[in-house]
Rosetta silent file (secondary structure, phi, psi, omega in degrees, C-alpha in Angstrom):
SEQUENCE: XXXXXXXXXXXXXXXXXXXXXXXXXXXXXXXXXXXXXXXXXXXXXXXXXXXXXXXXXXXXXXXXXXXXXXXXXXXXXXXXXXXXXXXXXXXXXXXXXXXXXXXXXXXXXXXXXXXXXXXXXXXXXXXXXXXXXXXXXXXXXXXXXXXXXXXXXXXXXXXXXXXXXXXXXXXXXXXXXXXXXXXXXXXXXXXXXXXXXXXXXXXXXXXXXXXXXXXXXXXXXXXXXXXXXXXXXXXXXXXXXXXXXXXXXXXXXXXXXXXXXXXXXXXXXXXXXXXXXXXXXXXXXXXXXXXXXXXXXXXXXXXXXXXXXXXXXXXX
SCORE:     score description
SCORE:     0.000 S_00000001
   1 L     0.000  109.227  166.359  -24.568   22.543   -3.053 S_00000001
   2 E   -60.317  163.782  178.036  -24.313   25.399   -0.296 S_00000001
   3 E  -141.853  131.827 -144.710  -22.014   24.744    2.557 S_00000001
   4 L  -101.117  129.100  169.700  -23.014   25.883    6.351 S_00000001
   5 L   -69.735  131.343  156.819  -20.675   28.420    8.314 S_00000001
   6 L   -91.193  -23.614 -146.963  -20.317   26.254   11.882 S_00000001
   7 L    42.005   58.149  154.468  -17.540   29.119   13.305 S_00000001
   8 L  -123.365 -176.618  163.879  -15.816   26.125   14.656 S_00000001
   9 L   -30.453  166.528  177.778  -12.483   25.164   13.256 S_00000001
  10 L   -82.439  144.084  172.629  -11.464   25.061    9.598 S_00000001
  11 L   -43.217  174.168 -175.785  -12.000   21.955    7.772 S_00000001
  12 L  -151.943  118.393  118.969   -8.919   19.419    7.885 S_00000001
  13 L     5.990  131.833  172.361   -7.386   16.347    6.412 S_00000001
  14 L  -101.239  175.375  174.993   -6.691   13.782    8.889 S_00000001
  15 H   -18.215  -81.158  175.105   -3.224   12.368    9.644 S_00000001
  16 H   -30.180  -59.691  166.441   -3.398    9.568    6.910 S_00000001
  17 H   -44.562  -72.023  173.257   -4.560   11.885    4.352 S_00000001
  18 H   -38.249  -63.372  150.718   -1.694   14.435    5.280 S_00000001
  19 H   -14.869  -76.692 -132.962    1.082   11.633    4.707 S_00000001
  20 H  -110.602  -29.911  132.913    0.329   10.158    1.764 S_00000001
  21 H   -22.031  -38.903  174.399   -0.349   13.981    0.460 S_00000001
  22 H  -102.918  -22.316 -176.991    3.577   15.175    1.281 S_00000001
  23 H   -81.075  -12.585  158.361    5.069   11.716    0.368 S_00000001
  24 L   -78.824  -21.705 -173.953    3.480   12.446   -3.434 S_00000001
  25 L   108.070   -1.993 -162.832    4.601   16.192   -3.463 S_00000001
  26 L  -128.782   42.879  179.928    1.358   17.668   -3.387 S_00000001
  27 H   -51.039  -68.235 -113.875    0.696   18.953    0.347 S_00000001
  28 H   -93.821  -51.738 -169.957    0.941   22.393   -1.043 S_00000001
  29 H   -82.966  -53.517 -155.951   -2.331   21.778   -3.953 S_00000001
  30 H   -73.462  -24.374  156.986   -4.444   19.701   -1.551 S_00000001
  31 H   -43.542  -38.023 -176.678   -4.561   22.581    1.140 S_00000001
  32 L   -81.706   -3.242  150.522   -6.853   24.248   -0.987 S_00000001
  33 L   -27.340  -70.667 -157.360   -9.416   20.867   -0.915 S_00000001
  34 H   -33.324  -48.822 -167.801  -10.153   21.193    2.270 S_00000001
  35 H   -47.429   -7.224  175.169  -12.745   23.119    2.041 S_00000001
  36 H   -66.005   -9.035 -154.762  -14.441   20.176    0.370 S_00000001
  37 H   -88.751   -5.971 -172.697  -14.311   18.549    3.440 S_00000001
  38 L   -40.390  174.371  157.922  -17.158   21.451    5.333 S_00000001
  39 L   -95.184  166.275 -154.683  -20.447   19.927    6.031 S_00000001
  40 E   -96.899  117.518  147.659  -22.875   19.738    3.406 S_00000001
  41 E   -97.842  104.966 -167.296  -26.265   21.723    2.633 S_00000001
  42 L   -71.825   85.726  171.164  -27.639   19.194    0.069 S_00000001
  43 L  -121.840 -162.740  163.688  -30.107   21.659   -1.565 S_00000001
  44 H    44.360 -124.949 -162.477  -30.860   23.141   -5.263 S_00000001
  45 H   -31.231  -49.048 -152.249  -28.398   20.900   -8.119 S_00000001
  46 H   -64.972  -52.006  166.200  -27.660   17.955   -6.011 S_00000001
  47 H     4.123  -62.402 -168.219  -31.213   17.322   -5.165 S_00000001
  48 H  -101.883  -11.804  175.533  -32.369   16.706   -8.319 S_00000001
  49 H   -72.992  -47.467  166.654  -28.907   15.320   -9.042 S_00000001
  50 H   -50.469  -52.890 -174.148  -29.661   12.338   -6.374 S_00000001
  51 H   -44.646  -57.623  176.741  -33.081   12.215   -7.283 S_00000001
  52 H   -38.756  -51.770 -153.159  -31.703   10.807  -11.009 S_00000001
  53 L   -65.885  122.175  174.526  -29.307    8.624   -9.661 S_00000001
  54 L   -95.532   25.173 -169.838  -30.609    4.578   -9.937 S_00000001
  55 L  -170.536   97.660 -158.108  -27.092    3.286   -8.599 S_00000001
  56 E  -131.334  119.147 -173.344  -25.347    3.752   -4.976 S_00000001
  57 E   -83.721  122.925 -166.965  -22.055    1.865   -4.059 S_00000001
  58 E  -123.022  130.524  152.467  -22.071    1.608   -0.065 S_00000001
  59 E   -77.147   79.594 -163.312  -19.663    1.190    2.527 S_00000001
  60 L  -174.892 -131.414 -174.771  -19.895   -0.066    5.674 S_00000001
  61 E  -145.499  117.803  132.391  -19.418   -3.079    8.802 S_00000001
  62 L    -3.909  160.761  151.869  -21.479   -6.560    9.035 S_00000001
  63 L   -66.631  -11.374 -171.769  -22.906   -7.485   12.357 S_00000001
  64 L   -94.360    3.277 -165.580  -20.129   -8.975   12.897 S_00000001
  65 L    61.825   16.219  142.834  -17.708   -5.671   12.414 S_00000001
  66 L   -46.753  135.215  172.046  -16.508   -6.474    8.816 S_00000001
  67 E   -94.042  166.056  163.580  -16.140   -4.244    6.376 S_00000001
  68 L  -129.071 -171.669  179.955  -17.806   -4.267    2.848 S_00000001
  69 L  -170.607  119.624  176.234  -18.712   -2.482    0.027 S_00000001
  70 E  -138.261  151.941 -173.555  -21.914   -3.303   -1.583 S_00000001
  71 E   -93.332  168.558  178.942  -23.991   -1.745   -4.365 S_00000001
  72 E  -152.210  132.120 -157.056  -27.592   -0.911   -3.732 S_00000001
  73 L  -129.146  147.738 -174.137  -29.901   -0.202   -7.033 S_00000001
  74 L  -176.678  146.288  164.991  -33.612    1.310   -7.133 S_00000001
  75 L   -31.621  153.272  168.015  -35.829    3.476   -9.554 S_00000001
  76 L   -63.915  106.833  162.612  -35.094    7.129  -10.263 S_00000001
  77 L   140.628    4.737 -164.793  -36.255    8.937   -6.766 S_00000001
  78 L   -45.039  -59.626  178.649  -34.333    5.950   -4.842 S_00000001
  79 E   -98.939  113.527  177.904  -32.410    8.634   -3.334 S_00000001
  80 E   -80.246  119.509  168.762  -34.304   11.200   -1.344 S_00000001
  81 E   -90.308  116.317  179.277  -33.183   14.525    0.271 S_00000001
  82 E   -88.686  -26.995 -168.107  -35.120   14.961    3.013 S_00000001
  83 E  -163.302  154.974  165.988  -33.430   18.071    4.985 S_00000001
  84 L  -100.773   53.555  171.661  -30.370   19.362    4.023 S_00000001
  85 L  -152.230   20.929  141.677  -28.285   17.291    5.636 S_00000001
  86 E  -131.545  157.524  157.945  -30.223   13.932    4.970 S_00000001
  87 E   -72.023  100.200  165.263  -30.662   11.285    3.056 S_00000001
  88 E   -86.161  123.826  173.198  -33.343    8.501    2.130 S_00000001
  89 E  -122.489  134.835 -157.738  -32.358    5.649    0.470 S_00000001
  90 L  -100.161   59.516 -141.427  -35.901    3.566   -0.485 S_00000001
  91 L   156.218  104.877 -150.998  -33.192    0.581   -1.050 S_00000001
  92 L  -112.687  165.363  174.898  -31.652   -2.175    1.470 S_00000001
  93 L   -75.614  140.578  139.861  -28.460   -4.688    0.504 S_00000001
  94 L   -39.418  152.809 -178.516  -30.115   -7.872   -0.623 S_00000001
  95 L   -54.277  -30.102 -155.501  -30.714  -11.103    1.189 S_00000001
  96 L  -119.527   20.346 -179.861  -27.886  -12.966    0.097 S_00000001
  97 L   -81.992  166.368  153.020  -25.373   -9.375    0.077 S_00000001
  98 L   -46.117  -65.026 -173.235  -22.593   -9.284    3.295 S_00000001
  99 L   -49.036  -22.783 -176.572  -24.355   -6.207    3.959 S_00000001
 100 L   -47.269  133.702  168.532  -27.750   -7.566    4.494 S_00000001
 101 L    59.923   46.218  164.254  -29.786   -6.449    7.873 S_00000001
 102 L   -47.350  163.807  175.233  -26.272   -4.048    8.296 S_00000001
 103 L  -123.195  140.929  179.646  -26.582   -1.903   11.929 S_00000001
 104 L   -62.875 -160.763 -171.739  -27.363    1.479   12.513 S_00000001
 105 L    73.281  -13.650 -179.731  -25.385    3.634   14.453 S_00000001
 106 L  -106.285  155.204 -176.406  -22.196    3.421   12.315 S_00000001
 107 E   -85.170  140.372 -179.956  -20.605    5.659   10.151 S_00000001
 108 E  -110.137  166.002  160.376  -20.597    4.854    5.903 S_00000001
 109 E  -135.727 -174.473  175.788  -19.367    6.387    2.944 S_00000001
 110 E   178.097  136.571  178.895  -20.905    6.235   -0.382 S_00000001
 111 E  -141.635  158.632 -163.285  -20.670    7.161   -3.570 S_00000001
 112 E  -131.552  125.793  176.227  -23.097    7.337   -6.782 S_00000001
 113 E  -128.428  109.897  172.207  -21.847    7.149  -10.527 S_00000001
 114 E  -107.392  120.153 -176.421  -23.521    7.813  -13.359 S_00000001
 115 L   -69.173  -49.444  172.350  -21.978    6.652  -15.861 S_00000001
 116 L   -34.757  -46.135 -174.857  -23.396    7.652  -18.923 S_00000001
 117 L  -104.104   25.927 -179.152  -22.663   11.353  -18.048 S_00000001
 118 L    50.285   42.985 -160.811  -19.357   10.685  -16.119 S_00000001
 119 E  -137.240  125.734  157.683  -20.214   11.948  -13.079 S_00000001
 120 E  -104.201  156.301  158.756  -19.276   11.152   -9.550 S_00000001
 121 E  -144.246  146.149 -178.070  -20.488   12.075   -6.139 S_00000001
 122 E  -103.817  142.835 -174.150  -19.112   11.197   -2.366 S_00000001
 123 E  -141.019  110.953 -172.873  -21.605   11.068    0.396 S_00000001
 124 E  -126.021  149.103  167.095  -19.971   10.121    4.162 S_00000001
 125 E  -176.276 -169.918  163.745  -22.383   10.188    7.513 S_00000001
 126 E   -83.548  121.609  175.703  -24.179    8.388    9.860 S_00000001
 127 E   -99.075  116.883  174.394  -26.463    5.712    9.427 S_00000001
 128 E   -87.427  -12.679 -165.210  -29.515    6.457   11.800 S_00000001
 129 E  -172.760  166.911 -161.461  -31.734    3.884   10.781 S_00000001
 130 E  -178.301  103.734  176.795  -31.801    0.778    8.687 S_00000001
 131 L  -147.570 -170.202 -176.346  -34.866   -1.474    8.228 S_00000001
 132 L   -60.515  -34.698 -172.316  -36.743   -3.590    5.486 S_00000001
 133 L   -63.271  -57.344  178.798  -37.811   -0.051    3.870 S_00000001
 134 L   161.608 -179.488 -156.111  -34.620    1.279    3.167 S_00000001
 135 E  -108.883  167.993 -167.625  -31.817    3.045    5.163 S_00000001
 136 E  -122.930  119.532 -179.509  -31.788    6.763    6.640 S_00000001
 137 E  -115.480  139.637  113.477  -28.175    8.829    6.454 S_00000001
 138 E   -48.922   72.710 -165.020  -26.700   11.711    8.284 S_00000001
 139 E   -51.646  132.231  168.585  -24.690   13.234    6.070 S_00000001
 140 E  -124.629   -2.655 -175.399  -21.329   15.156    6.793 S_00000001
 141 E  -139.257  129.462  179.804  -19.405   15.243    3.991 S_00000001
 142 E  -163.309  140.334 -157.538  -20.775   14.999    0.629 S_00000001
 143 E  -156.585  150.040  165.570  -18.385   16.457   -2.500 S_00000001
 144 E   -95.047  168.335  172.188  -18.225   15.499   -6.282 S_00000001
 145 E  -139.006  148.858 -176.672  -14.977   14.144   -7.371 S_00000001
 146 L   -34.965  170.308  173.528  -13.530   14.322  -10.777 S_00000001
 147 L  -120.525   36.167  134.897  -14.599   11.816  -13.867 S_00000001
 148 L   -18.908  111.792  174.858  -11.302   10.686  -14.573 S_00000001
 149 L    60.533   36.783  170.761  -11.168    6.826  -15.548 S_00000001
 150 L  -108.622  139.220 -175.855  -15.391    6.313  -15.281 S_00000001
 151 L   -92.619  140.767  173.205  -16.315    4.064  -18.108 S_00000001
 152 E  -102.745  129.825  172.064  -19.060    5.530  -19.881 S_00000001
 153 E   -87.594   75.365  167.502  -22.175    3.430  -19.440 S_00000001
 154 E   -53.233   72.881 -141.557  -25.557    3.361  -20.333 S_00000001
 155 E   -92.067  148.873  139.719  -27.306    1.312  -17.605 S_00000001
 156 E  -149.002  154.496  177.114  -31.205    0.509  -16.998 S_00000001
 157 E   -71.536  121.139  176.948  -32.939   -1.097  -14.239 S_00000001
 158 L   -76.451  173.992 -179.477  -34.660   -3.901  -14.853 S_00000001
 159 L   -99.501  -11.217  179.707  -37.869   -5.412  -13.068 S_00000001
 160 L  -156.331  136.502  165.772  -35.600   -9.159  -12.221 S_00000001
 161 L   -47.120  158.109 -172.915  -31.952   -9.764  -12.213 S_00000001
 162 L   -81.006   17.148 -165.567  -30.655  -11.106  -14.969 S_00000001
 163 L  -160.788  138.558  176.394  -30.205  -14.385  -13.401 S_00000001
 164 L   -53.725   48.755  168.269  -32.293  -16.884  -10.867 S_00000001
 165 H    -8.121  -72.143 -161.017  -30.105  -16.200   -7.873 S_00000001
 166 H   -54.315  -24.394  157.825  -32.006  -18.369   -5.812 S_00000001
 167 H   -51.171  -53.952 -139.722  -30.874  -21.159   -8.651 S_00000001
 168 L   -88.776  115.930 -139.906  -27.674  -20.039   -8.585 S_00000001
 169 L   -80.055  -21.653 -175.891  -25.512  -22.380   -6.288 S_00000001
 170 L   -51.142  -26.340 -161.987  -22.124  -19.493   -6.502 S_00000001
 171 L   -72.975  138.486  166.835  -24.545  -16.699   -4.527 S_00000001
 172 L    82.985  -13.337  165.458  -23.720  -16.695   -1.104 S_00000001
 173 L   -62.100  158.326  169.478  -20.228  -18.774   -1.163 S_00000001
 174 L  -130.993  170.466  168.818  -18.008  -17.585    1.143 S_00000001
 175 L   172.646  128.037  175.695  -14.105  -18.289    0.884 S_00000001
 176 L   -67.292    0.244  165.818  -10.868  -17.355    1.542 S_00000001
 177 L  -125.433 -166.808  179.632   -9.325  -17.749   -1.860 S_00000001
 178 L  -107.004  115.539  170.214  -10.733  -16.612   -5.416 S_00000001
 179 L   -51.990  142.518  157.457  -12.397  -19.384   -7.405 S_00000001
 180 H    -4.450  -90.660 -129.001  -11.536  -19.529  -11.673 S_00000001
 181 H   -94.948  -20.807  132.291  -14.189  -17.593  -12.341 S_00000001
 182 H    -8.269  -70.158 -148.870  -13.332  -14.729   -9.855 S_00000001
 183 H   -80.731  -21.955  179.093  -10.319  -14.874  -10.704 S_00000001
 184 H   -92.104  -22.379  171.151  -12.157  -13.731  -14.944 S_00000001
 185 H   -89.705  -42.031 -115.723  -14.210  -11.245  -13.214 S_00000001
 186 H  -101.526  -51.122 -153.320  -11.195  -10.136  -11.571 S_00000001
 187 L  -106.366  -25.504  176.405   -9.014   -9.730  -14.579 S_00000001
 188 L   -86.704  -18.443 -162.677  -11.451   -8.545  -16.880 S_00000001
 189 L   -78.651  170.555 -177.817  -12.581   -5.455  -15.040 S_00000001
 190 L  -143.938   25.037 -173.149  -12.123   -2.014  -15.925 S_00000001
 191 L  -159.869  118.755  146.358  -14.370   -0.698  -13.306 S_00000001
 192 E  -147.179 -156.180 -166.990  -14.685   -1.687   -9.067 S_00000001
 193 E  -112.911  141.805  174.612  -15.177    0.041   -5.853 S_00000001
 194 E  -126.980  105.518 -156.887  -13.119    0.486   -3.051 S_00000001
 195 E   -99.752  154.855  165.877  -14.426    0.485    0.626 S_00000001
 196 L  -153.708 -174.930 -151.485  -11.558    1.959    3.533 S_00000001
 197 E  -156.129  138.067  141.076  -12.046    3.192    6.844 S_00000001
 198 E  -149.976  152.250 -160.643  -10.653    5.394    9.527 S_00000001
 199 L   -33.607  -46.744 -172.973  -11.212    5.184   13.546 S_00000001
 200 L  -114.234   -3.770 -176.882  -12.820    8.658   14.025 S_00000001
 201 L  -100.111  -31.549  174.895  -13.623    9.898   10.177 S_00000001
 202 E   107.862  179.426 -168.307  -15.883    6.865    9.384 S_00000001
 203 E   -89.012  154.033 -175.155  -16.114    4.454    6.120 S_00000001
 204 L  -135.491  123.206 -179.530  -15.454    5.655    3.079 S_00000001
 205 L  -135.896  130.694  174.189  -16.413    3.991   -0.540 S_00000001
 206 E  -159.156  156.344 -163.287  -14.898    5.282   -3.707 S_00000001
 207 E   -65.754  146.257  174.164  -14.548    4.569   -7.742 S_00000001
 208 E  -172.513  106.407 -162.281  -11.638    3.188   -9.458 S_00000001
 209 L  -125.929  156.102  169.263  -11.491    2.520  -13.339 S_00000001
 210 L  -156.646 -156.586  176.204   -9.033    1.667  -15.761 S_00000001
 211 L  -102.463 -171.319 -175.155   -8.839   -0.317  -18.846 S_00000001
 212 L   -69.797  170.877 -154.924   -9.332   -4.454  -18.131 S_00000001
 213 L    57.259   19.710  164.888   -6.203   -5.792  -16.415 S_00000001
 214 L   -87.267   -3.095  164.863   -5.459   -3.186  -14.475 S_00000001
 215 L  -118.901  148.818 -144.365   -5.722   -4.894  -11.705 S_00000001
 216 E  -132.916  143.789  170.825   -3.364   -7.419  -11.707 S_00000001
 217 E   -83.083  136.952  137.610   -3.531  -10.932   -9.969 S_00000001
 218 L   -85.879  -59.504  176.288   -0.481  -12.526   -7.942 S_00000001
 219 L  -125.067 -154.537  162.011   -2.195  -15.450   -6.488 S_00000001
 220 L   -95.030   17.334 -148.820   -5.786  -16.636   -5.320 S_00000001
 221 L  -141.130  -37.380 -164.448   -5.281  -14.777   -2.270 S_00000001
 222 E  -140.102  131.553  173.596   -3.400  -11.174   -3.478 S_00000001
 223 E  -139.330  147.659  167.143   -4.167   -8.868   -6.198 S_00000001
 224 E  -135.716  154.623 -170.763   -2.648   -5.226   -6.812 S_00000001
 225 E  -161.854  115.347 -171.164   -3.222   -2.230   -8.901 S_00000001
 226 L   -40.044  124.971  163.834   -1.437    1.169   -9.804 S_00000001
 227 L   -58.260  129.851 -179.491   -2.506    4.218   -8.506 S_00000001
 228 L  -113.241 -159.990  173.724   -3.490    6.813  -10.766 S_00000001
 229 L   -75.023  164.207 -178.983   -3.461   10.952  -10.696 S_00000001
 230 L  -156.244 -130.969  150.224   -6.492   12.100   -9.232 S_00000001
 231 L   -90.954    7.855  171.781   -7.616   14.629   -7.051 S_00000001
 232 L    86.851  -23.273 -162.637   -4.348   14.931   -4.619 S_00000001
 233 L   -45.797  -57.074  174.827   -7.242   14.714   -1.939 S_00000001
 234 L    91.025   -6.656  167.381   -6.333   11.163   -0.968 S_00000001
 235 H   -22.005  -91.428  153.563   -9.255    9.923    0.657 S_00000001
 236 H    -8.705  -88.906 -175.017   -9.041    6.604   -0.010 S_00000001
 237 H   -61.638  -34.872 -150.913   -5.215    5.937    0.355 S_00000001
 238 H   -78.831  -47.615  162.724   -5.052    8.440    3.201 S_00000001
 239 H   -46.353  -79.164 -173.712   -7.466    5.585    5.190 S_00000001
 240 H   -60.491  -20.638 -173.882   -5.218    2.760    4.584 S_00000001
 241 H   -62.379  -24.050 -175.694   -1.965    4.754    5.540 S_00000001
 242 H   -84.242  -55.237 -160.853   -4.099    4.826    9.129 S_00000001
 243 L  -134.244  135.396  176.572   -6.386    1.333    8.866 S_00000001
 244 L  -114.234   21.792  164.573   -5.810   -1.484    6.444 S_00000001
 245 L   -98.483  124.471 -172.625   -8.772   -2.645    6.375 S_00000001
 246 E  -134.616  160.288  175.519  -10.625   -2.679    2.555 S_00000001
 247 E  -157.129  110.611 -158.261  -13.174   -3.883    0.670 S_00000001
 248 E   -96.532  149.348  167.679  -13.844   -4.340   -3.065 S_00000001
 249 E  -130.805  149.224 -167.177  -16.877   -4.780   -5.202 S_00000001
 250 E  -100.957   98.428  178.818  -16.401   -6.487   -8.810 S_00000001
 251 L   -97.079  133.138  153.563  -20.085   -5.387  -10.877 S_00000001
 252 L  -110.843  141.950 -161.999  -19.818   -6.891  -14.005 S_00000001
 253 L  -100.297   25.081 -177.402  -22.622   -4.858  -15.492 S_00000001
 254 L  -117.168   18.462  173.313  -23.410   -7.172  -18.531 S_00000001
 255 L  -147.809  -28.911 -176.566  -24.436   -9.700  -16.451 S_00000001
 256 L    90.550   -5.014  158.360  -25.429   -8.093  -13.048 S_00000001
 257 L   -60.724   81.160 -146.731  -23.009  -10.354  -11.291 S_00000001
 258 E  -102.920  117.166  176.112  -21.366   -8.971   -7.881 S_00000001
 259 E  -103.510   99.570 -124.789  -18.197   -9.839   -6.270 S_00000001
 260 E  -112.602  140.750  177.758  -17.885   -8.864   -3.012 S_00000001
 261 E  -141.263  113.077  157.515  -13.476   -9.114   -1.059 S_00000001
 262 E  -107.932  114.268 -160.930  -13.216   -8.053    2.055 S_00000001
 263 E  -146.770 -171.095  148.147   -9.157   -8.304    3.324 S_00000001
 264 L  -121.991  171.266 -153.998   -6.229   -5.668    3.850 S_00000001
 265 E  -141.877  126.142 -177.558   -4.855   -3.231    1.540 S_00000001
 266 E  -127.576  177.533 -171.540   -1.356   -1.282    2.379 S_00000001
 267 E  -138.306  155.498 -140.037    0.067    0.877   -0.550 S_00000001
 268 E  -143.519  143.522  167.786    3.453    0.790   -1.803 S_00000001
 269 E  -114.555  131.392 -169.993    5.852    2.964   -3.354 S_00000001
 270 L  -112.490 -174.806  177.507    7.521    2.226   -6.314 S_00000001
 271 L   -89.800  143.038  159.238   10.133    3.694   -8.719 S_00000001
 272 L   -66.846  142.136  161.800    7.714    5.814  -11.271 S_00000001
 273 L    84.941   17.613  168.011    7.424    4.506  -14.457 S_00000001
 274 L   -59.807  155.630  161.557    8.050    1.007  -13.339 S_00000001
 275 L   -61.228  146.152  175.875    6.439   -2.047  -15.200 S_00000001
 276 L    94.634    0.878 -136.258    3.339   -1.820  -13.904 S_00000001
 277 L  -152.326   61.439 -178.473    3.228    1.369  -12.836 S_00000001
 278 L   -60.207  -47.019  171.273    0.516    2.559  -15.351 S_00000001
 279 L   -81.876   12.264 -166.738   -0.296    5.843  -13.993 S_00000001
 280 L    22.707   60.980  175.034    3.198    6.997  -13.635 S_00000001
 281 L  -134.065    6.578  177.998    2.826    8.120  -10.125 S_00000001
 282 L    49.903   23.113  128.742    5.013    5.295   -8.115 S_00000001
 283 E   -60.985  142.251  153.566    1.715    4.008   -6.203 S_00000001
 284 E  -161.690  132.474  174.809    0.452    0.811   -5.783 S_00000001
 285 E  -112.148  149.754 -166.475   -2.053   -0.894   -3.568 S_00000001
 286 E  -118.580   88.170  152.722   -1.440   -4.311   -2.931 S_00000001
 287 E   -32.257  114.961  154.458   -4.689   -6.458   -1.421 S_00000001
 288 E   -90.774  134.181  165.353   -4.904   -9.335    0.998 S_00000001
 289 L   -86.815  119.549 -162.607   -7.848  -11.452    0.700 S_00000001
 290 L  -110.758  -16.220  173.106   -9.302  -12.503    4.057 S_00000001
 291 L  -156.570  162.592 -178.738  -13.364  -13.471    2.492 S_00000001
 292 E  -152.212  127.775  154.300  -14.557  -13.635   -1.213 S_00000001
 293 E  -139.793  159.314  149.161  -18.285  -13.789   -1.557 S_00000001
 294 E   -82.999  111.929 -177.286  -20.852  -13.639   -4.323 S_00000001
 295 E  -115.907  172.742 -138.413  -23.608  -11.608   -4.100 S_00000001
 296 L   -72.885  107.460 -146.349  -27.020  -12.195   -5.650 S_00000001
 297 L   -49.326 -151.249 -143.100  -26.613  -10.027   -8.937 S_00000001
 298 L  -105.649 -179.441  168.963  -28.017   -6.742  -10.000 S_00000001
 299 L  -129.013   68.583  163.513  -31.033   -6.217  -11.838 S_00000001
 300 E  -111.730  153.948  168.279  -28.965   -3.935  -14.391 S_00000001
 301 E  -145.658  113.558 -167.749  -28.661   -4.347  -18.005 S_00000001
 302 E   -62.250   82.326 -178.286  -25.918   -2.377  -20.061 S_00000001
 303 E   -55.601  -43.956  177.030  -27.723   -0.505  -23.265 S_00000001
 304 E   178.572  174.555 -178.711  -23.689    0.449  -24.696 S_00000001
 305 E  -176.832  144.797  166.838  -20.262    1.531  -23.286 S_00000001
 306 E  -151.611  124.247 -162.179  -17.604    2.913  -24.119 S_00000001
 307 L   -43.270  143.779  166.481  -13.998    3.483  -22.205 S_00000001
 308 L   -24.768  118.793  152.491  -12.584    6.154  -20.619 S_00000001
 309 L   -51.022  -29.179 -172.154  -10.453    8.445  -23.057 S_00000001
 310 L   -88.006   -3.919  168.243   -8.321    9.123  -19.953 S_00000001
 311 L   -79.033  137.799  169.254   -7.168    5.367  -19.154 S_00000001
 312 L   -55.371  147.889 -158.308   -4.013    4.868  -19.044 S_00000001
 313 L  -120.624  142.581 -166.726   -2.262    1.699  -21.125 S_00000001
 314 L   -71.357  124.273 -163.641   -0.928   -1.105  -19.303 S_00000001
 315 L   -81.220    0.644  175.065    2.327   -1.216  -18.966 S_00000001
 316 L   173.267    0.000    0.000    2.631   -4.843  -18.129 S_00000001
C-alpha cells in the first residue's frame, strides 16, 4: 500500500490517543506510528489482499445514533477496490442485525481478519452510500496492525447459516441485561470486536483475543477485560479516553451465533501485575451494558483452530 503526499500537515494522533500514549510510557515509540495514520492508496498487495478476505467486522451508528459493531460475511471478491481510495463491499448487515438499513453519510471503521494466516487490517472512512446491494466507503485511513492474540482459524462460508434464524425466538431480543446463555458466550470467548468512536476522527472497530475467560463478568450488566501490549498506537483506548461510547460483537464461530452490546466503556489503571491483570500492563476496560441483542447468525463453519501462542494466562 502506497501512501499520497497531500503537503498539508503531518499526520497526528488525536488528544485521546496522545493521553493514554504518555500515561503508558510510550509517547516517545508511538511518534514514529503516525505515519500510519496518512491517507491510503489502496493499490498492488492490499488489493488482492481484500479481494481474499470473506469476513469484515463493521463499526458504525443505527438510525437512531447508536453505536454497533456488526460483522458482515460474503464470497471471496466481497470486498472490492474500486479507486484507490475506495471501497465496495457487495454485503449489507442482515435483517434482524442493529445495523440493518444503517445511514450514509457517517463515518465507520472496520477491520478484516483472517484468521487462518493471522493477519489483520484497519480500514476508517466515509460511508457514501448504503443500499440493498451492499455499502460504498471512502477510505482515509487504512493500516495493518500486528497478529498478536488472533486465534488461528480456518473458516468457510457456507450457502445457509447454521441455524433457522427465522425459527429462532433469541434473534432479535433486545435487553438491558445479559441472559444465561450470553452470559456462556460471554465467558467462553477468546475472540470479540470492539467498536469506539471519536467526535471528529470517526468510528473505529478493532480485534481483541485472548484465551477464554479473559473477559471477565461482574454482573448481568458489567463485564471487564485486561489490556494487553500491542501496538502503543492506541486507537481504540485513545477513543474512549475522549467518548465512552462502545460496542462489542461476541462470534462464536462454531455455531455462527452473534452477540451484539452496545453500552460505555472507560479504562482503568491498575497496579501491574495485579490479579487480573493478564497482560501485565496495568490496563483495564471496564463495560457498561446499556442494549444486548442477538443477531441472526453467520453462515460460517470452523474447519480447525488453534490458539494464539502469544496469549497470555489468566491470572484470575
Amino acid at each position: 500500500m502506497e501512501r499520497r503526499t497531500t503537503g498539508g500537515p503531518p499526520p497526528s494522533f488525536h488528544e485521546g490517543e496522545i493521553a493514554v500514549q504518555h500515561r503508558s510510557g510510550v509517547r516517545a515509540e508511538a511518534r514514529h506510528l503516525a505515519r500510519m495514520l496518512e491517507p491510503p492508496e489502496l493499490t498492488g498487495g492490499v488489493v488482492g489482499y481484500l479481494a481474499e478476505q470473506a469476513f469484515l467486522v463493521l463499526t458504525a451508528r443505527d438510525n437512531g445514533g447508536v453505536l454497533w459493531t456488526s460483522p458482515l460475511v460474503g464470497p471471496k471478491g466481497f470486498l472490492e477496490v474500486t479507486a484507490p481510495s475506495h471501497l465496495r463491499i457487495a454485503a449489507t448487515p442482515s435483517p434482524r442485525d442493529p445495523l440493518h438499513g444503517l445511514p450514509p453519510g457517517q463515518e465507520i471503521g472496520m477491520v478484516t481478519t483472517e484468521f487462518a494466516r493471522r493477519r489483520r487490517f484497519r480500514l476508517n472512512g466515509h460511508l457514501t452510500a448504503a443500499g440493498r446491494s451492499g455499502l460504498s466507503v471512502q477510505v482515509a485511513q487504512a493500516y495493518s496492525n500486528c497478529p498478536q492474540y488472533i486465534q488461528r482459524r480456518a473458516l468457510q462460508v457456507t450457502d445457509t447459516a447454521p441455524r433457522d434464524s427465522a425459527a429462532d425466538p433469541d434473534v432479535g431480543r433486545m435487553s438491558n441485561r445479559l441472559s444465561e446463555g450470553d452470559i456462556e458466550q460471554v465467558r467462553a470467548a477468546d475472540t470479540f470486536f470492539l467498536g469506539t468512536t471519536h467526535p471528529s476522527r470517526g468510528s473505529d472497530a478493532s480485534h481483541r483475543g485472548g484465551p477464554p475467560g479473559f473477559v471477565r463478568l461482574e454482573d448481568d450488566q458489567t463485564l471487564w477485560w485486561p489490556d494487553y501490549p500491542g501496538n502503543n498506537m492506541f486507537n481504540s483506548l485513545g477513543n474512549l479516553a475522549v467518548d465512552s461510547a462502545a460496542a462489542l460483537l461476541f462470534v462464536d464461530f462454531t455455531t455462527g451465533h452473534t452477540l451484539h452490546l452496545t453500552g460505555r466503556a472507560v479504562l482503568h489503571a491498575t497496579a501491574p501485575g495485579i490479579s487480573g491483570d493478564d497482560g501485565h500492563t496495568g490496563r483495564r476496560v471496564r463495560f457498561h451494558l446499556d442494549v444486548a441483542t442477538v443477531g441472526a447468525p453467520l453462515p460460517l463453519r470452523v474447519v480447525r483452530s488453534t490458539a494464539s501462542s502469544r496469549n497470555p494466562p489468566l491470572t484470575a
